[in-house]
Steps between C-alpha positions, in 0.01 A plus 500: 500500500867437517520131391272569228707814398794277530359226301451733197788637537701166530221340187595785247879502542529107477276563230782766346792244641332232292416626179902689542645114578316386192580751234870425559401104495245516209516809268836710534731327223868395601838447262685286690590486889247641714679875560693562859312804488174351427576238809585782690151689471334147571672475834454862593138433382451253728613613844383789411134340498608281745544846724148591402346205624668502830398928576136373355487266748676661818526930386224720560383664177542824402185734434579474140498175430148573250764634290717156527164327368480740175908492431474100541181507226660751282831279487280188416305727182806597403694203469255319336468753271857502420505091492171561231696759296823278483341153488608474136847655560585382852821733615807353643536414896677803681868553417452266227802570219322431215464762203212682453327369197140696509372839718176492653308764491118446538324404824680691832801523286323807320593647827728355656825313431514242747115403628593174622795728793176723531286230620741364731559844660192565548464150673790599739348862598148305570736318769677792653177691517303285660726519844636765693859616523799549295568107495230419267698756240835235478308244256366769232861687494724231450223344242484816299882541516554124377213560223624840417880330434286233292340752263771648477693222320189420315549862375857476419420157296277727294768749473692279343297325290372546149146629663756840676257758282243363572582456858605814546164725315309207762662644782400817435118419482464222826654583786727211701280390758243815493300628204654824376321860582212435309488211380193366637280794331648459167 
């Protein structure tokens, strides 16, 4: 039961890992240089995957790890959703310095500000909940702190860009990486 638990596990987060490595690659548009910040998630991205493989192969799982299986599916839905709703208007890679030049608002950005950061988190906490322990917790709280810095430059670009007003009634109505009270009902 464990090596088939394991290979799930270990088949939806390269799954996650993949389509992640190839939205950077294929659909996320750049301005220039390839960010520091941007390289920065990529190589945090990595080992922290690289991690996951190794506890897959040599950590006991934790009792939860049903729950690791869900977060990992969700993450997929959700970034593919997000890649559907910006496929026409691709954003910027991460830390990107670009102006803001249109506001999304349809798709998961009706509820959120930054699905694509959602869908990553939600990768992360798949892979911390599918051990044991307080070690398994390092990878999601440095992630969210580096994606939480990231949207929070994204936010000051539209802060200072012709689209503020509109920014700014936005942020009232989706919430930064969680829907707003509800928002899901409306």
């Amino acid at each position: 039961m464990h090596i088939v638990v394991s290979a799930a596990l270990f088949g939806l987060g390269f799954l996650c890992f993949a389509a992640f490595s190839w939205g950077v690659k294929a659909h996320f548009r750049r301005t220039g240089r390839i960010p520091a910040g941007t390289i920065l998630i990529s190589v945090l991205t990595v080992a922290g995957f690289c991690w996951f493989v190794a506890h897959i192969i040599a950590a006991p799982l934790s009792p939860a790890w049903p729950v690791a299986l869900l977060l990992f599916g969700a993450a997929l839905a959700l970034f593919f959703w997000t890649v559907k709703a910006t496929r026409q208007t691709p954003p910027t890679l991460a830390f990107d310095t670009d102006a803001p030049a249109f506001l999304l608002r349809h798709g998961p950005y009706q509820y959120v500000r930054h699905p694509f950061y959602l869908s990553y988190l939600l990768f992360w906490t798949g892979t911390a909940i599918a051990f044991a322990g307080l070690a398994p917790w390092l990878a999601p709280s440095v992630m969210l702190l580096v994606y939480r810095i990231a949207a929070g430059r994204e936010e000051q670009k539209f802060a200072a860009s012709d689209l503020h007003a509109a920014y700014a009634a936005y942020r009232k109505q989706a919430g930064m990486f969680l829907p707003r009270t509800g928002m899901i009902s409306a």
